[in-house]
C-alpha positions as CSV (number, residue, x, y, z in Angstrom):
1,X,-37.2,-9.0,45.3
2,X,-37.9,-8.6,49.2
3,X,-35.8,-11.5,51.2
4,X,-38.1,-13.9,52.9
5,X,-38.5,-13.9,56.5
6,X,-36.4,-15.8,58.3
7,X,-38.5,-19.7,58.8
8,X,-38.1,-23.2,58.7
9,X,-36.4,-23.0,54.8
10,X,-33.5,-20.3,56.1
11,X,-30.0,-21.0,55.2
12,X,-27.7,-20.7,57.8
13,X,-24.0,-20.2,56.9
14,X,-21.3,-19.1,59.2
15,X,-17.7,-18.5,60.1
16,X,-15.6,-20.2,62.8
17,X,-12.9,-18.0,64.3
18,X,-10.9,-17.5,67.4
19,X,-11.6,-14.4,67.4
20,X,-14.7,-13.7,65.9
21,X,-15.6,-10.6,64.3
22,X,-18.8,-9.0,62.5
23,X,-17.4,-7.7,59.2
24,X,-17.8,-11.1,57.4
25,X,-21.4,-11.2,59.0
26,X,-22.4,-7.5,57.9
27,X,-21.1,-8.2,54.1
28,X,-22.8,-11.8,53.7
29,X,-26.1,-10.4,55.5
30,X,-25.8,-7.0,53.3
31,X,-25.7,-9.2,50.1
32,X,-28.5,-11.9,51.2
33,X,-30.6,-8.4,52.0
34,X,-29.8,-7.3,48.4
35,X,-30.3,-10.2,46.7
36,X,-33.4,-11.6,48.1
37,X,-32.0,-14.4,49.6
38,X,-33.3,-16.7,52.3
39,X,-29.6,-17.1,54.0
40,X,-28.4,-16.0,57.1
41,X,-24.7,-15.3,58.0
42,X,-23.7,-16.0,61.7
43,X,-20.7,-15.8,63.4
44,X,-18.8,-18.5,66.0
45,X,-15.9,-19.5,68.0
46,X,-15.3,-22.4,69.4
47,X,-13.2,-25.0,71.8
48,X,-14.0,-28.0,70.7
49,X,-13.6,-28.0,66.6
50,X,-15.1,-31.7,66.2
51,X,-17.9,-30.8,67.2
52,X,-18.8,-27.3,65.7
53,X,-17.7,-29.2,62.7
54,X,-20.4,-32.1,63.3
55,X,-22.9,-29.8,63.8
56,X,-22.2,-28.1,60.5
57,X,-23.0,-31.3,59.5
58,X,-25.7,-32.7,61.3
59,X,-27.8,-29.5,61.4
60,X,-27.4,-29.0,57.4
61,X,-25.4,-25.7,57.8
62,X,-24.6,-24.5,54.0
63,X,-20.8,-23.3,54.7
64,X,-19.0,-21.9,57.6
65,X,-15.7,-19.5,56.9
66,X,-12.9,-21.3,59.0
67,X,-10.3,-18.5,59.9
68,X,-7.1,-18.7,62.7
69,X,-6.6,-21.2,64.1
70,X,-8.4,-23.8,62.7
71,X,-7.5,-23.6,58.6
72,X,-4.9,-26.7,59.0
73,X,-6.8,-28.6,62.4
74,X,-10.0,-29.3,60.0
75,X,-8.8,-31.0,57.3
76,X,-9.2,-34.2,58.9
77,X,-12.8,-33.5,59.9
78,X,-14.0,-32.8,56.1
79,X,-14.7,-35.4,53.2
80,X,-12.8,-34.1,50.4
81,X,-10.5,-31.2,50.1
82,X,-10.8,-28.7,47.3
83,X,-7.5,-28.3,44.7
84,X,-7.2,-25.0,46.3
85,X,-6.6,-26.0,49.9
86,X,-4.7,-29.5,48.9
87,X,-2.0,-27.6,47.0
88,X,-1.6,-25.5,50.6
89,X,-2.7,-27.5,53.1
90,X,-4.9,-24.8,54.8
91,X,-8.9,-25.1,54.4
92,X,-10.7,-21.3,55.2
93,X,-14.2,-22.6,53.4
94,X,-16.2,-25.5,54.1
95,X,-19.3,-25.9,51.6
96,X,-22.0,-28.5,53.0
97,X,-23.8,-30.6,50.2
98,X,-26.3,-32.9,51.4
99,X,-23.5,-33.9,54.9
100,X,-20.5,-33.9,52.5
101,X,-18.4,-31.4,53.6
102,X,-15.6,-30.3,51.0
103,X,-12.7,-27.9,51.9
104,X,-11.6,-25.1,50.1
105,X,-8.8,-21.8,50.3
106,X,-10.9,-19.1,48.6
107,X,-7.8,-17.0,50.1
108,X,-5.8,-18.7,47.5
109,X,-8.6,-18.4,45.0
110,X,-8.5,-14.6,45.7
111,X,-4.9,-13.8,45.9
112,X,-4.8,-15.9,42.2
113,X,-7.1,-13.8,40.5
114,X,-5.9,-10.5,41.9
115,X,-2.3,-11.7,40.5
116,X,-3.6,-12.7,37.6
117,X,-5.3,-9.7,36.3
118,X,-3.4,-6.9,38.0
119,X,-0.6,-4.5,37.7
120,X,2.2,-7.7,38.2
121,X,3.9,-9.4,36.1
122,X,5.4,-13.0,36.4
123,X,8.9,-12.1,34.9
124,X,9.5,-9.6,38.5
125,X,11.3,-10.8,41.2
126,X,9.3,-10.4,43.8
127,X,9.9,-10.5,47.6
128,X,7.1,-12.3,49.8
129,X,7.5,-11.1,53.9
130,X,5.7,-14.4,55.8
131,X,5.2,-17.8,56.2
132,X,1.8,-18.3,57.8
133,X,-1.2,-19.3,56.2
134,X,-1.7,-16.2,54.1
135,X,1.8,-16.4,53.1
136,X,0.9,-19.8,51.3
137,X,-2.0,-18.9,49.8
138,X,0.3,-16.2,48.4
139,X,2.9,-18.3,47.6
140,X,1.2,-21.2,45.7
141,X,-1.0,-18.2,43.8
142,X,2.7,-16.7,42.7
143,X,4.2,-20.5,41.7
144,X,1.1,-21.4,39.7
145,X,0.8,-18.1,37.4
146,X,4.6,-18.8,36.5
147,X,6.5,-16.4,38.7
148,X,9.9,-18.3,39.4
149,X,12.4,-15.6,40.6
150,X,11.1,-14.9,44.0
151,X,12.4,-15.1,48.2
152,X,10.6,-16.1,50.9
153,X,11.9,-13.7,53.8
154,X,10.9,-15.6,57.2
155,X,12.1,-15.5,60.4
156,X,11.2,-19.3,61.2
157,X,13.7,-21.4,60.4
158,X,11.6,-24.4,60.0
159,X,8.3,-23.2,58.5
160,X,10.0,-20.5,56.1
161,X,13.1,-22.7,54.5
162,X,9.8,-25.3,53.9
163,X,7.6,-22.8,52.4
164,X,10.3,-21.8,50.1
165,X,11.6,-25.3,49.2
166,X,8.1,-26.9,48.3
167,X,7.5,-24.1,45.4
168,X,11.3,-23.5,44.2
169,X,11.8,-19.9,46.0
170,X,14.9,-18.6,47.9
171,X,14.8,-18.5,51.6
172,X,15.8,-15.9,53.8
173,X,15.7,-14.4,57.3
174,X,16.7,-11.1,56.4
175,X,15.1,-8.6,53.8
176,X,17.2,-8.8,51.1
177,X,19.1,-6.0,49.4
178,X,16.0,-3.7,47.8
179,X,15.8,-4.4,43.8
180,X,13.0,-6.3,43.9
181,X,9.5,-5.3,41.5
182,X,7.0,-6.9,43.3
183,X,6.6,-6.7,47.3
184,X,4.3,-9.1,49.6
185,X,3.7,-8.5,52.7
186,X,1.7,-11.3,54.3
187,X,2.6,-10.5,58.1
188,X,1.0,-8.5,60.2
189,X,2.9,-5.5,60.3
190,X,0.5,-2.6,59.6
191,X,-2.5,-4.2,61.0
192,X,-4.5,-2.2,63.2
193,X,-3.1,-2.8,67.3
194,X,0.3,-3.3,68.4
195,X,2.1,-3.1,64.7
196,X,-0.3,-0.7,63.0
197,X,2.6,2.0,62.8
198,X,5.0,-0.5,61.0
199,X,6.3,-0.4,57.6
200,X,6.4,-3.9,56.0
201,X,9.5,-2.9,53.6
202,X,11.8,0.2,53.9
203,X,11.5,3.0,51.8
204,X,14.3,2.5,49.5
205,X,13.0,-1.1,48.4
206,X,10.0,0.5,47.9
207,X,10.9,3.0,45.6
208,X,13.2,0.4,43.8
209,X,10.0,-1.8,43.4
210,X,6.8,-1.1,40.8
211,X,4.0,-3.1,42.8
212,X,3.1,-3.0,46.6
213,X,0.9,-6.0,47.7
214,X,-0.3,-5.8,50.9
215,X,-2.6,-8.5,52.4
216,X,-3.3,-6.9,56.0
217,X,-7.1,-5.8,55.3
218,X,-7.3,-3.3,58.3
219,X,-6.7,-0.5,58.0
220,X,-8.1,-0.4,54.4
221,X,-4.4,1.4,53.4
222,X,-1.2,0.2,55.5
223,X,1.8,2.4,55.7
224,X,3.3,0.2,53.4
225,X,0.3,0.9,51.2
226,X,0.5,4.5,52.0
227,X,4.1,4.5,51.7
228,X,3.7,2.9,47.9
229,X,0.8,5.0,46.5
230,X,3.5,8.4,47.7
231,X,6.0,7.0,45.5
232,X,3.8,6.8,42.3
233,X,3.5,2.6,42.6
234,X,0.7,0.1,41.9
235,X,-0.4,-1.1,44.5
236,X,-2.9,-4.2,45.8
237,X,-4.6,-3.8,49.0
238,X,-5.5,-6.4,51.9
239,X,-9.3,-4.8,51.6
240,X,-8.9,-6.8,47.8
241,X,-8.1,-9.7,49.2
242,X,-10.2,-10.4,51.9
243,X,-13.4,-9.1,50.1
244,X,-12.8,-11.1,46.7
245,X,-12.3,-14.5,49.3
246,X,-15.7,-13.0,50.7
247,X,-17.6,-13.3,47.4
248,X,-15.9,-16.3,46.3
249,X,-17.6,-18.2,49.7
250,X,-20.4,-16.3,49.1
251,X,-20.5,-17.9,45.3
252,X,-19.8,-20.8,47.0
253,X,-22.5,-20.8,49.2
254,X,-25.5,-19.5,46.7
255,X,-24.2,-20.1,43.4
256,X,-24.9,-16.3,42.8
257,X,-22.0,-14.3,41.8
258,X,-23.1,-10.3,42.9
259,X,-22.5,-7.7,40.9
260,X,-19.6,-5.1,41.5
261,X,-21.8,-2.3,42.5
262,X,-23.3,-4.5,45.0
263,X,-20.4,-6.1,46.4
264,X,-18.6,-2.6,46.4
265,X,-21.5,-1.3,48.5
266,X,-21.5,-4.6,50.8
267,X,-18.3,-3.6,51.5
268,X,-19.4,0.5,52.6
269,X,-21.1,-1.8,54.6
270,X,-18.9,-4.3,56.4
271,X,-15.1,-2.6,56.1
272,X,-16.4,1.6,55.8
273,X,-15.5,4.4,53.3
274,X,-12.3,3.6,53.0
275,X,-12.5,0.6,52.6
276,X,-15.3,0.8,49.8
277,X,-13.6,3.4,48.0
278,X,-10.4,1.8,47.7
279,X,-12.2,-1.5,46.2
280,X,-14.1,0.4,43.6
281,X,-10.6,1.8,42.1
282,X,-10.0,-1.6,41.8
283,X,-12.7,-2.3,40.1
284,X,-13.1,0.5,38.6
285,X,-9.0,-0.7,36.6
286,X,-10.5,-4.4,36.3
287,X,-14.5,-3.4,34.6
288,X,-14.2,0.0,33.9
289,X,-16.3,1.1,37.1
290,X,-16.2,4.9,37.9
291,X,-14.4,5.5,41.2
């Protein structure tokens, strides 16, 4: 079925950002294309939240993607916040019925199932390197499927001893002795720019580890992941993450769940090869989906 031309019945969704980008634009737009929808995916930034956010409102936009830095400064600006954002007080979805705006974390949402059905288990220990908002999305995911032997490792000695306390994890502000089976990295270290050559966790507590989790999205495989996949481990990339959040606003947004091939090719799309390639080995363990 053809998508309709855009006219007075067009959906608009977007994403607020600081820094906007257009791979969130590219996959939502890719997926309206393949699914005959009458949406349209647009990208902002603003400096003045209240207002983007009554606009949203006034103006009937479906959802907006909220990214850095305004996941905590919107909360007060919606009418009801979402069990996924409460538990974490970070909001990166806001869904627009009819003026009520509710907020929700579909990084948490993401992170959860990618826990939940992977190669982890909840009886490893497991190391989490961060304490931003990714770090509690990962956090709360980790405390909810019942993993209770784990450290925070943060260098903030406010944020991180707090992140710790609230879901029962150790605190530290150095990496602890390697031993650990399941490694987090929810910092930037890896990301393309400045730390793009860094490796989240040395070599020797990766190779005492069985699971490498890394949330940075670009590039599609970190040195930590690179580091992890030479030493034989499991491993769950940022390109996971941040295209399951994708869907899950885009579910949000349409009530229309795509199916892997097309959200695998929305990806080629958005994130590249790589990118694509890596998600349909993922897929390809989770529904049986050739590589």
């Amino acid at each position: 079925m053809p998508k309709p031309p855009i006219g007075r019945d067009t959906r608009l969704c977007m994403s607020l950002s600081g820094r906007p980008g257009n791979a969130g634009s590219r996959l939502h737009n890719h997926l309206y294309d393949a699914l005959g929808l009458d949406f349209v995916y647009k990208a902002f930034s603003t400096t003045d939240l209240a207002a983007a956010v009554g606009g949203i409102r006034a103006l009937g936009i479906r959802g907006s993607a909220i990214s850095m830095p305004f996941k905590e400064a919107v909360i007060p600006l919606t009418d009801r916040i979402d069990a996924s954002a409460a538990g974490i007080a970070s909001v990166n979805t806001l869904v627009n019925d009819q003026g009520v705006l509710t907020g929700y974390n579909t990084d948490y949402r993401a992170v959860r199932e990618l826990l939940h059905g992977g190669p982890a288990d909840p009886a490893m220990p497991f190391v989490l390197r961060g304490n931003g908002g990714m770090a509690k999305a990962v956090a709360a995911a980790l405390h909810d499927l019942g993993w209770r032997q784990g450290t925070i490792v943060a260098r903030n000695a406010q944020t991180g001893p707090a992140l710790a306390e609230r879901h029962g994890y150790a605190w530290r502000d150095t990496m602890p002795e390697p031993g650990a089976a399941l490694l987090i990295n929810a910092t930037p270290l890896g990301m393309e720019g400045a730390d793009a050559g860094a490796l989240a966790f040395s070599e020797a507590a990766i190779a005492a580890a069985q699971v490498a989790f890394d949330v940075v999205a670009q590039p599609a495989r970190t040195p930590f992941i690179l580091a992890a996949e030479a030493q034989g481990k499991a491993v769950i990339s940022g390109t996971e993450v941040i295209v399951r959040q994708s869907i899950e606003q885009f579910v949000l947004y349409t009530g229309l769940r795509p199916a892997p091939e097309q959200i695998i090719a929305a990806t080629r799309h958005a994130h590249g090869d790589a990118a694509a390639d890596q998600l349909a080995r993922a897929y390809g363990r989770a529904v049986g989906l050739a590589a």
